[in-house]
N, C-alpha and C positions, 0 to 999 in steps of 0.2 A: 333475351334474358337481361338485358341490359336496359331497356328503353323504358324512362319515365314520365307520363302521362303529364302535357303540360296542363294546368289551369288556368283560368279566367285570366286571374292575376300577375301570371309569369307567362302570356303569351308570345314572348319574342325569344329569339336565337340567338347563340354568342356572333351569330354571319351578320344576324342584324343590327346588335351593336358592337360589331366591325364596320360594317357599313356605313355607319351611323354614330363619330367617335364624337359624341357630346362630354367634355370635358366634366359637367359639373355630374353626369350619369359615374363616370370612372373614378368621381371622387369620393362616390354613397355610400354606405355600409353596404348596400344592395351589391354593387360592385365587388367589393373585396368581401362578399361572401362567395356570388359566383367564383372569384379568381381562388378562393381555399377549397371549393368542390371542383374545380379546374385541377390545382394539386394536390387535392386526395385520387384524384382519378389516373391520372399522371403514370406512370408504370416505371418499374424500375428499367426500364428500356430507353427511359426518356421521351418515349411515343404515347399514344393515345390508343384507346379504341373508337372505333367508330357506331352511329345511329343512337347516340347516350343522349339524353336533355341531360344539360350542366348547369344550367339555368334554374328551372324549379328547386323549392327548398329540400335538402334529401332528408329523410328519415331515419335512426338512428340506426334502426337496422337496414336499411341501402348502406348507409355509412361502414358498419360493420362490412358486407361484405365487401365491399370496392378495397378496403383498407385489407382484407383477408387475400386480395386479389392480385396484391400490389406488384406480384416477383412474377406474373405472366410472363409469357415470352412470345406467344405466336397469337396476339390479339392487337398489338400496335400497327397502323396502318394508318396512309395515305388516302384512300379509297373512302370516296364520298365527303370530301371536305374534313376529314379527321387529323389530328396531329397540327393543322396547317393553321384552322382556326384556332383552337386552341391558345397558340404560339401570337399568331396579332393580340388577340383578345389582351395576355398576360406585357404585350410590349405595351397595348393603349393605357393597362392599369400602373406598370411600372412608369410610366411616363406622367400621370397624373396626382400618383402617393409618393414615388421614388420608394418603395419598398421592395429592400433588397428579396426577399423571398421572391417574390415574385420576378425580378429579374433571372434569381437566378436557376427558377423552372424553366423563363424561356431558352438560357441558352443551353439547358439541358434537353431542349426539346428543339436546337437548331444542333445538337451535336448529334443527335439522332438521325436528324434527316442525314447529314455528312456520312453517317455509317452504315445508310443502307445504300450509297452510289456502288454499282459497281464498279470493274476498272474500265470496261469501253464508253464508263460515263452515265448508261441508266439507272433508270431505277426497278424496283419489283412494287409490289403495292403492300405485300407486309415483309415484316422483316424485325428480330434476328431469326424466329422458325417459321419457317414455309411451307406450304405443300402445292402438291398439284399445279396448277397455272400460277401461283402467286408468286412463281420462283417467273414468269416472263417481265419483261419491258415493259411497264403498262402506262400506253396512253388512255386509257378508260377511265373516262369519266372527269377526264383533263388530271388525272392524278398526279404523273411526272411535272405538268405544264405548272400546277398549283405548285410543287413542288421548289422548280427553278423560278417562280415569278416571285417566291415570297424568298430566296437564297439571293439573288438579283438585287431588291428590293433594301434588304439588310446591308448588301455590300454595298449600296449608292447610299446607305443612309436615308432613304425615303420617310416622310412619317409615316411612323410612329416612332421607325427605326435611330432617330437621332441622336445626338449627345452622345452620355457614356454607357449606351445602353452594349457598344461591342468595341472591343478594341482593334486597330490599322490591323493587327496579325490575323486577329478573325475575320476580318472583313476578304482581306486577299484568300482566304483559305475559303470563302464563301463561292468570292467569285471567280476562284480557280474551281471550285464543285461546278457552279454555272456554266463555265466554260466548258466543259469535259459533255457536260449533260445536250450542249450543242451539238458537238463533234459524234453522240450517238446517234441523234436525230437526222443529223445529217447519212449517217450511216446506215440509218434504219427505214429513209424513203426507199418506197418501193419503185422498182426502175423498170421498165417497158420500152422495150428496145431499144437501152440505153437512155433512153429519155424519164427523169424526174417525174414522179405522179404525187399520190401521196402516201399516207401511212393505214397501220392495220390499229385494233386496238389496244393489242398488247404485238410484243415481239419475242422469239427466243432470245435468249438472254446469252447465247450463245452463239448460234448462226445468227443471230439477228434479223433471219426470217419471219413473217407474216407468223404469227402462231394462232390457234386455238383457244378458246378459253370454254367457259361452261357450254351447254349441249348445244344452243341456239346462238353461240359466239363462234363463228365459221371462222378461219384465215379468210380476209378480205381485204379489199378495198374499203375504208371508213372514214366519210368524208365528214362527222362528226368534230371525231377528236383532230382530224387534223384542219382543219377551221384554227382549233384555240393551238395548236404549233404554227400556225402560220402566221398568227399576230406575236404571239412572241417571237419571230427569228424577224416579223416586221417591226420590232421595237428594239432591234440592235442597231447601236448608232454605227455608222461607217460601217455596212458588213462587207464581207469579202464577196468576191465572184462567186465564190461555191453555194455562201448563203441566198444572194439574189438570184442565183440560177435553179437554185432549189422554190423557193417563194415562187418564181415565174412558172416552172415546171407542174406544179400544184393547183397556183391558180391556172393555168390554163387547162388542166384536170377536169377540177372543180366545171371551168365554162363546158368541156367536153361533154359532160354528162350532167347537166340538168334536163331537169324533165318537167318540160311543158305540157300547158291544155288537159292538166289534172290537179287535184286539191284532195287534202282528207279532212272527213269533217265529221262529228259527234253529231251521235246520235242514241237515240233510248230503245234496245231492240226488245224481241217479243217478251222479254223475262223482265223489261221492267230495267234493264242495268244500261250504264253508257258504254258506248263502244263506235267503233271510229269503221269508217270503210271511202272507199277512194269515190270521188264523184269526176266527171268530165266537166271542163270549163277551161272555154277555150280565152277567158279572158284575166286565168287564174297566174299569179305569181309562178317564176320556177320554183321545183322544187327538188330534195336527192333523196336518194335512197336510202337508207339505215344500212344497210351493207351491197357490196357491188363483188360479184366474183372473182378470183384470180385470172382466171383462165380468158373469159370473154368481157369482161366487164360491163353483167351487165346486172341490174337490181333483183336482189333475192331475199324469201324472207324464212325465215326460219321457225322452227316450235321446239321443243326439248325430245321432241326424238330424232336433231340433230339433223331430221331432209331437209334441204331447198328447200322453197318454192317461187313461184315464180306472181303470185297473185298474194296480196293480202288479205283475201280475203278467205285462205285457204290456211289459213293460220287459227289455229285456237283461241277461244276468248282470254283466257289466262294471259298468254302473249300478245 
């Protein structure tokens, strides 16, 4: 309901110019147009929603309703790069015009993240209302990891983050969120006979057990998201024993279960559509699984009626 269709003309992302901070681009009208549909979108939450173009020009009536929209409460979220970009986007422009509006969207949308941590440190993927799985720990989709990399980022001062864009008090109160967001992860690897492995996609937010998420999102082993946690707890300078013992536990996870003398590769099946199926190739890269099971650990694939399986190719085209 949200998504608008980019054009010829506005074919780039606020991720790409994040990526991509050209000074004289943050200085354009073009820019502090995007950064005013950036804060019409904006939610009294201080959060974002997600899968919106911010970018394209809106229309008076999009306009209307986003503005009609504004006191949502269970649409701000983390999940799929939301709230996160947003947040750079609004530091590269304050940092380019020095317009306070725009500063002070951002730190309404870094007081936001701060009050969806819980108290063991995580996070949920939306938040202040929840339902269903939104209330777990979600690694998916790197959504915590984007979370702390950009909370991190602000409290070192990083650019864009520089200058007077946060003051000493915000900053310690940043990287005391960071720090806490550590101390769950640490929490939330999954252990095998005593021994460090690595994480699920999301966790309860209570046992901090492997949980569930939508029908084909098993409790598992998900060597995915924890890839992008293992380069963050491998960007902490000086870490403790516990963190290097966690990173070594991981990777050597990770080495346990690759899977050689196989490759997936596109192809165009009898309907004319792309679709992927596993090939032999004993000369192919390793590669992992998409999910690995509790129990045996071993690669399983799932469809939305929630069975195993054990062959992808036993999987639905949908999935």
């Amino acid at each position: 309901m949200y998504c608008v269709l980019l054009t010829p003309a506005y074919s780039q992302s606020l991720q790409y110019y994040n990526n991509h901070p050209d000074s004289a681009f943050f200085k354009s009208p073009d820019a502090r147009r995007i950064g005013e549909q950036i804060l019409l979108w904006q939610r009294e939450t201080g959060g974002w929603p997600k899968n919106v173009d911010m970018v394209t020009p809106m229309t008076d009536s999009l306009r209307q309703v986003v503005a009609d929209q504004k006191t949502r409460r269970n649409d701000s979220t983390t999940d799929n790069g939301a709230t996160s970009q947003q947040i750079v986007f609004l530091a590269h422009l304050y940092q380019n015009t020095g317009e306070e509006r725009f500063k002070q969207a951002f730190l309404r949308g870094m007081e936001y993240l701060l009050s969806g941590q819980y108290s063991n440190g995580g996070w949920p993927q939306f938040w202040p209302e929840k339902r269903g799985y939104q209330w777990h720990i979600t690694y998916n989709d790197d959504a915590m990891i984007s979370t702390m990399t950009l909370l991190r980022d602000v409290a070192q001062q990083k650019s864009p983050y520089d200058g007077n864009l946060t003051t000493a008090k915000q900053r310690k109160r940043l990287q005391k969120a960071f720090d806490k967001g550590v101390e769950c992860i640490l929490a939330t690897q999954i252990k095998k006979d005593g021994r460090p492995t690595v994480w699920c996609q999301q966790h309860d937010h209570v046992t901090l057990l492997p949980a569930p998420a939508r029908a084909y999102e098993l409790a598992s082993y998900c060597p995915i998201e924890s890839v992008g946690i293992i380069r963050l707890l491998m960007g902490i300078p000086h870490p403790s024993k516990r963190i290097r013992e966690s990173v070594h536990g991981a990777m050597a996870w990770l080495e346990e279960h690759q899977l050689k003398g196989i490759r997936v590769e596109q192809f165009q099946n009898e309907e004319g559509k792309r679709d992927v199926r596993v090939i032999q190739d004993v000369q192919a890269q390793p590669v992992w699984a998409r999910y690995y099971d509790l129990e045996n650990e071993q690669p399983f694939f799932c469809d939305r009626d929630g069975i195993p399986r054990t062959k992808l190719s036993d999987v639905g085209y949908e999935r």
